[in-house]
C-alpha positions as CSV (number, residue, x, y, z in Angstrom):
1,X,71.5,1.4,-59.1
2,X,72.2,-1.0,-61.7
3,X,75.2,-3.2,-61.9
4,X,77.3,-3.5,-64.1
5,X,79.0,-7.3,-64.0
6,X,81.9,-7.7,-66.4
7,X,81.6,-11.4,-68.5
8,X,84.0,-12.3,-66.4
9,X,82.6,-12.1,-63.3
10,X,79.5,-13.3,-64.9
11,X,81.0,-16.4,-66.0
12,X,83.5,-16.9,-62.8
13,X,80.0,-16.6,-60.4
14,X,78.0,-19.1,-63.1
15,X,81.2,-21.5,-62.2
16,X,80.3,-21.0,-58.5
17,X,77.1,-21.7,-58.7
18,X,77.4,-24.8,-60.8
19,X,78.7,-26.8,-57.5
20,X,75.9,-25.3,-55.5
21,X,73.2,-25.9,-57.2
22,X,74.1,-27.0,-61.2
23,X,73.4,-23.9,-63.0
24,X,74.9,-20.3,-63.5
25,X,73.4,-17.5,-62.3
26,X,73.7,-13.9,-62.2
27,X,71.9,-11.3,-59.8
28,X,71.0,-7.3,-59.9
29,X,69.0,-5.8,-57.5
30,X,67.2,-2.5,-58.6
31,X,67.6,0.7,-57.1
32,X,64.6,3.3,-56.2
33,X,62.1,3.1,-59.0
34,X,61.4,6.5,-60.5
35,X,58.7,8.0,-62.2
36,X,56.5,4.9,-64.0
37,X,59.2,2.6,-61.9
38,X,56.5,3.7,-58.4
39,X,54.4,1.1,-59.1
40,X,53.4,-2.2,-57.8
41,X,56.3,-4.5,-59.8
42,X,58.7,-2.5,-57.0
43,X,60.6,-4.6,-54.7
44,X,59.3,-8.2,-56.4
45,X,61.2,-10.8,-57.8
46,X,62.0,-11.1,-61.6
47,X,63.6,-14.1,-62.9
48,X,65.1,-14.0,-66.3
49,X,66.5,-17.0,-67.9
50,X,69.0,-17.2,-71.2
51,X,70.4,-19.9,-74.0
52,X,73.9,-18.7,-72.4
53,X,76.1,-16.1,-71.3
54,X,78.5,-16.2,-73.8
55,X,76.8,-14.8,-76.9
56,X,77.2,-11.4,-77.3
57,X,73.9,-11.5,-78.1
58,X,72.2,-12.8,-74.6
59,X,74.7,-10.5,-72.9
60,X,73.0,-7.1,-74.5
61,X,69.7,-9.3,-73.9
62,X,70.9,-9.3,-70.0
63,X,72.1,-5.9,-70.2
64,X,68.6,-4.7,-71.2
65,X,66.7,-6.7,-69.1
66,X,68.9,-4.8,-66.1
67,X,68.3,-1.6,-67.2
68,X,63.9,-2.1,-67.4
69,X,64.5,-3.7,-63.9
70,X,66.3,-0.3,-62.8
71,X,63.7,1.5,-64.1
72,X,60.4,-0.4,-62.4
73,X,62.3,-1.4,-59.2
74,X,62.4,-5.0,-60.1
75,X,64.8,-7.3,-57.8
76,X,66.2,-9.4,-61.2
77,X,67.8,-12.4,-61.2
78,X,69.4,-13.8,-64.2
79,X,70.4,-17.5,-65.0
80,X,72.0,-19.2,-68.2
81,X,73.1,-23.2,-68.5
82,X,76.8,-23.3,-68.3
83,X,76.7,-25.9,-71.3
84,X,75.1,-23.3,-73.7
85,X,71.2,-23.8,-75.3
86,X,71.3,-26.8,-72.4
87,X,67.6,-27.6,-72.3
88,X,68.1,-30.2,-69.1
89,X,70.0,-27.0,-67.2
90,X,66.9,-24.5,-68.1
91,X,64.2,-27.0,-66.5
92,X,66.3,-27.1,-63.3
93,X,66.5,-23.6,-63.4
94,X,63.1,-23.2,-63.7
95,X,62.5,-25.3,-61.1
96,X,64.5,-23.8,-58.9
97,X,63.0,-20.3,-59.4
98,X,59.5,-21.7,-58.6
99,X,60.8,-22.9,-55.1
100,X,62.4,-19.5,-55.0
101,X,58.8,-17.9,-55.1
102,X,60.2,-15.9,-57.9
103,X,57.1,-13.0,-59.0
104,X,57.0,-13.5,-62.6
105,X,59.7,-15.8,-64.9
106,X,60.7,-14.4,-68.5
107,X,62.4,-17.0,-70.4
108,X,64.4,-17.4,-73.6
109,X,63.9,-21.7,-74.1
110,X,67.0,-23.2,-75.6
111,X,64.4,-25.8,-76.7
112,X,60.7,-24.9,-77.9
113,X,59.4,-28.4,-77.1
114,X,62.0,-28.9,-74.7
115,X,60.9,-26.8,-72.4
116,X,57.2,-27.3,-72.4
117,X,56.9,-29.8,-69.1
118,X,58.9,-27.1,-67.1
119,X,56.8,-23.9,-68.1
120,X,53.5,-26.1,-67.1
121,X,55.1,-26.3,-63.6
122,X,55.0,-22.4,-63.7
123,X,51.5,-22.1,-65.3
124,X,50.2,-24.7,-62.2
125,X,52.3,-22.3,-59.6
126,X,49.9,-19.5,-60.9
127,X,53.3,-17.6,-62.2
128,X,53.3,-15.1,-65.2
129,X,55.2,-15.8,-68.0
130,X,57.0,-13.6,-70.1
131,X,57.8,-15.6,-73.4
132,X,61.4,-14.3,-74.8
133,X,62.6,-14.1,-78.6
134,X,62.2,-17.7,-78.9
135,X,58.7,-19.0,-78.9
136,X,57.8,-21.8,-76.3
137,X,56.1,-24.7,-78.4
138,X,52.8,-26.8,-77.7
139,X,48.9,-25.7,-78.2
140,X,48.3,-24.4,-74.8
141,X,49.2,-20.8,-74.3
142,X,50.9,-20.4,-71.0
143,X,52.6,-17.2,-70.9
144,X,51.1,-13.4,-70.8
145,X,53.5,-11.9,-73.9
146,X,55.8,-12.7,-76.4
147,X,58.2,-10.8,-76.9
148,X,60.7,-10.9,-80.0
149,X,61.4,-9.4,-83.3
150,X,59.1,-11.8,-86.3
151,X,62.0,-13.9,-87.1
152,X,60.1,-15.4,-90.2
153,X,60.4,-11.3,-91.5
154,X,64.1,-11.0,-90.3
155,X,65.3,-14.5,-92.3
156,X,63.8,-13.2,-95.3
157,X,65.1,-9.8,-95.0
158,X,68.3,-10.6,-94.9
159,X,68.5,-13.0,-97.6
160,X,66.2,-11.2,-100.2
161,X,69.0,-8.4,-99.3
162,X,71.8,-11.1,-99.8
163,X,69.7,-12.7,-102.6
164,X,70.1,-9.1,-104.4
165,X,73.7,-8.3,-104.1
166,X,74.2,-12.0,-105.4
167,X,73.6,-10.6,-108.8
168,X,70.4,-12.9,-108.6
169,X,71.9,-15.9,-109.5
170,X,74.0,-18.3,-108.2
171,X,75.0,-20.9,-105.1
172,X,73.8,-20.2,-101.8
173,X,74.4,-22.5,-98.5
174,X,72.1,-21.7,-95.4
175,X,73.7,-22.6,-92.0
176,X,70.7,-23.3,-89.2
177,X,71.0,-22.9,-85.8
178,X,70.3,-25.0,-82.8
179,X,67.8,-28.1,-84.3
180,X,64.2,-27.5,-82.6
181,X,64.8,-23.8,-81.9
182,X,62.0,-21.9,-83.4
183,X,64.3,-18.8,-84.1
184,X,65.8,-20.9,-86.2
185,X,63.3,-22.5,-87.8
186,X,61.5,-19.3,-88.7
187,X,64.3,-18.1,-90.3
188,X,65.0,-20.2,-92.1
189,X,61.6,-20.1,-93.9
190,X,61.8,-16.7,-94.5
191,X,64.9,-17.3,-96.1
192,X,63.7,-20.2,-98.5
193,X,60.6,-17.7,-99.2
194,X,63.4,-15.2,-100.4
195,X,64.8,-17.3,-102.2
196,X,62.0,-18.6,-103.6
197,X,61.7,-14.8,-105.4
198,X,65.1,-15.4,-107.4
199,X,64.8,-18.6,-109.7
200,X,68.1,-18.8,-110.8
201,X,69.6,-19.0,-106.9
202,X,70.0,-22.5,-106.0
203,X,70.2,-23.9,-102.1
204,X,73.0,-26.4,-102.6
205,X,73.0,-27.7,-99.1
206,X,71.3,-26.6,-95.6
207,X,72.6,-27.8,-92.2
208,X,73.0,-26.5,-88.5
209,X,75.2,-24.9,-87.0
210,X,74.2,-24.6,-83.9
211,X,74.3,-20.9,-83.4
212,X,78.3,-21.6,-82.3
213,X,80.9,-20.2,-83.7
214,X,83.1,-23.0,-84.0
215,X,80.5,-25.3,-84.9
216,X,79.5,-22.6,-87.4
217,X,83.2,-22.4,-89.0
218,X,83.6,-26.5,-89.3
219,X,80.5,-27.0,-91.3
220,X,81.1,-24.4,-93.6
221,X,84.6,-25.6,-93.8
222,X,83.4,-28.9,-94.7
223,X,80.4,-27.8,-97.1
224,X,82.5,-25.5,-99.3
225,X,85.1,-28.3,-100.3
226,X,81.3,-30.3,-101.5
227,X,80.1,-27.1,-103.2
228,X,83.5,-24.8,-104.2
229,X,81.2,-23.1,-106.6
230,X,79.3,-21.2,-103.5
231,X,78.7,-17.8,-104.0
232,X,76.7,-16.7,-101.0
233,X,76.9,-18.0,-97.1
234,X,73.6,-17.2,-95.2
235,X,73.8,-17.7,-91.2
236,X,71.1,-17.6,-88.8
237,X,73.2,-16.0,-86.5
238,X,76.3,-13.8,-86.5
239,X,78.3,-16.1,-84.6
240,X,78.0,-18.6,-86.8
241,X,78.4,-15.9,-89.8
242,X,81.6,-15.3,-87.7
243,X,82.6,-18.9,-88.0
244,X,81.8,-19.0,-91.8
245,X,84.2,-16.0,-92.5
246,X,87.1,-17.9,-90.6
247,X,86.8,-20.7,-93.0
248,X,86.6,-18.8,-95.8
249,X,89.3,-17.6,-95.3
250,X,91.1,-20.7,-94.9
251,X,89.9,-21.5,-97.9
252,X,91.2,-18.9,-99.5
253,X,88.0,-17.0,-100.6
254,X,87.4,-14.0,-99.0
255,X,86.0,-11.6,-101.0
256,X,84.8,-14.2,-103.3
257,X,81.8,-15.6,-101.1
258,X,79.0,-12.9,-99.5
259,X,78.3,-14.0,-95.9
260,X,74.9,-12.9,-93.8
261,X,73.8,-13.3,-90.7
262,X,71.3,-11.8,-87.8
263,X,71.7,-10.1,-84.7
264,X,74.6,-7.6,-86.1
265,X,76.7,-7.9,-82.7
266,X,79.7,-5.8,-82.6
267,X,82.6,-8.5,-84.0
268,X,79.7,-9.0,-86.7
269,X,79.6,-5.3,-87.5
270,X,83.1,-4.8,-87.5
271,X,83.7,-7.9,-89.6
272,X,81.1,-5.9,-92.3
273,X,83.2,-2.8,-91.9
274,X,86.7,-4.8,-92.8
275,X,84.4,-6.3,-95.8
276,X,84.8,-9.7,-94.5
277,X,80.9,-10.1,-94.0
278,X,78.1,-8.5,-96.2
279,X,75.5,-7.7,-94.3
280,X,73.7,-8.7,-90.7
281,X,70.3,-8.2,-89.4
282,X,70.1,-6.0,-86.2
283,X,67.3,-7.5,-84.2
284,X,68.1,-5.3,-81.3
285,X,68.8,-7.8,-78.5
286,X,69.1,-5.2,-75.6
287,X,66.0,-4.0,-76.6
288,X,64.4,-7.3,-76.6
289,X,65.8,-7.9,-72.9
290,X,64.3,-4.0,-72.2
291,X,60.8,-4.9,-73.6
292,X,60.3,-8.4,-71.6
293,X,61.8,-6.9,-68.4
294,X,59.3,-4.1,-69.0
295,X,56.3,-6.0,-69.5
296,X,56.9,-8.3,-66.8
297,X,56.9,-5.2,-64.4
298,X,53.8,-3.8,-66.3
299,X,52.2,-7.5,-65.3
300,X,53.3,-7.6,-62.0
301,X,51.5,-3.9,-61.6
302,X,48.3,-5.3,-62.9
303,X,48.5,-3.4,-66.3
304,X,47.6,-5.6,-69.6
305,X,50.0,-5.9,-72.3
306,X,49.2,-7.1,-75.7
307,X,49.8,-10.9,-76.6
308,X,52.5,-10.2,-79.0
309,X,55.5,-7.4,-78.4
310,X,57.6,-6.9,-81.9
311,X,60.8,-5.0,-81.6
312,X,62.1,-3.5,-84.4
313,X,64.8,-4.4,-87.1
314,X,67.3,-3.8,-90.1
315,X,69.1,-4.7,-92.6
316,X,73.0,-3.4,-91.5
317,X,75.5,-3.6,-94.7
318,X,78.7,-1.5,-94.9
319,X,76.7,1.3,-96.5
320,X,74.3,1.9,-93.7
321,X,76.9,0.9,-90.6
């Protein structure tokens, strides 16, 4: 049977952990695989690893990832840095699941780049490699899938959306995320290519947030006093979105400013229901954790998957919640 760990207890056994062995950790055994779940990925070892356990995001990612291991009788272990997107704490992590003997690793990098010396140590142990929402860097292809939504598509969805209900014209400020992430990065483009569609939008300034909340509210606290004439806030996440609604309200502003974001987590959806944010992105992050959990057992069965797993997304405004 699955198990259902509250954040909590997530977060108190991560804690643990940390004095053991310097990283968090998380563990769910599956139960009797049923139906496609007979097959050869039953009773091996799955290792997934996260940017954190404190997004709401990676948590549905968990979530789904426990529910395919459930299903194909996977033995799943999941792991997060305590210090969040922590690319030192990911390479011990990985390292440790390689003297583990883990089956197969799936992995969302914190860092594309980052993470590169670590995932050779994987590709040399003759390990699969499921390659998770964020896409690990360098020429030589060392994993069997990636699997995430086309973040290029889901930047410029939201802010051709955003771009739209600005009127067409007007101030914009985008908020990055983590610097070198290529979630980030991607979205980014396809937000300047949305933008690009509307010549009388300006960008007025561009900086990261590092997909934190807090971090998210500060530099949108300091940008707007620079630019006061904003009229649109796009995030590349909904915590940071989060954060950018906190300070405009400080500032006075709400309802004045439209503020985007991706993932459309539940305080982001509820935030667009009290018409403090405009719009979010869902890009389905427990069905992202699902599909890479799910073609990790389909590669530990000796099935091929394609190169290149998309999971779906929208466009979530007040309209469509």
């Amino acid at each position: 049977m699955k198990k259902h760990i509250s954040i909590m207890g997530v977060l108190l056994v991560m804690v643990c952990l940390l004095a053991a062995c310097g990283g968090g950790t998380a563990s769910s055994s599956a139960g009797s695989a049923s139906g496609a779940a007979a097959s050869g990925a039953s009773g091996k070892e799955a290792t997934l690893i996260l940017k954190n356990l404190t997004n709401p995001f990676f948590i549905s990612v968990k979530e789904g990832g426990e529910a395919a291991a459930a299903k194909y009788g996977l033995n799943l272990t999941v792991l997060a840095p305590l210090k969040a997107d922590n690319n030192e704490e990911q390479m011990q992590m990985v390292e440790q699941s390689i003297a583990r003997q883990t089956d197969i690793l799936v992995i969302i990098p914190a860092d594309t780049n980052g993470i590169i010396p670590a995932v050779e140590k994987v590709f040399e142990a003759n390990i699969p490699v499921v390659d998770l929402n964020t896409k690990i860097g360098g020429d030589k292809v060392m994993w069997k899938t990636f699997v995430a939504i086309e973040n290029y598509d889901g930047g410029y969805m939201a802010v051709k959306k955003l771009c739209e209900l600005m009127g067409s014209e007007g101030e914009i400020i985008i908020i990055e995320g983590v610097v070198g992430a290529q979630t980030s990065i991607d979205r980014v483009k396809g937000a300047h290519a949305a933008i690009a569609e509307f010549p009388k939008i300006k960008i007025v300034a561009q900086q990261s947030g590092e997909y934190n909340r807090a971090k998210g509210m500060d530099v949108v606290q300091n940008l707007l006093q620079a630019h006061p004439n904003v009229k649109a806030i796009f995030c590349c996440n909904d915590e940071m979105a989060l954060g950018a609604v906190e300070a405009v309200e400080a500032a006075g502003k709400r309802g004045k400013i439209l503020i985007a974001g991706i993932d459309a987590n539940a305080d982001a959806k509820q935030a667009i229901k009290d018409g403090k944010m405009t719009l979010s992105l869902d890009s389905q992050p427990y069905m992202q954790g699902y599909s890479a959990v799910e073609a990790a057992a389909k590669i530990l069965s000796g099935e091929k998957v394609d190169e290149r797993i998309v999971t779906e997304m929208a466009v979530v405004t007040k309209e469509t919640l």
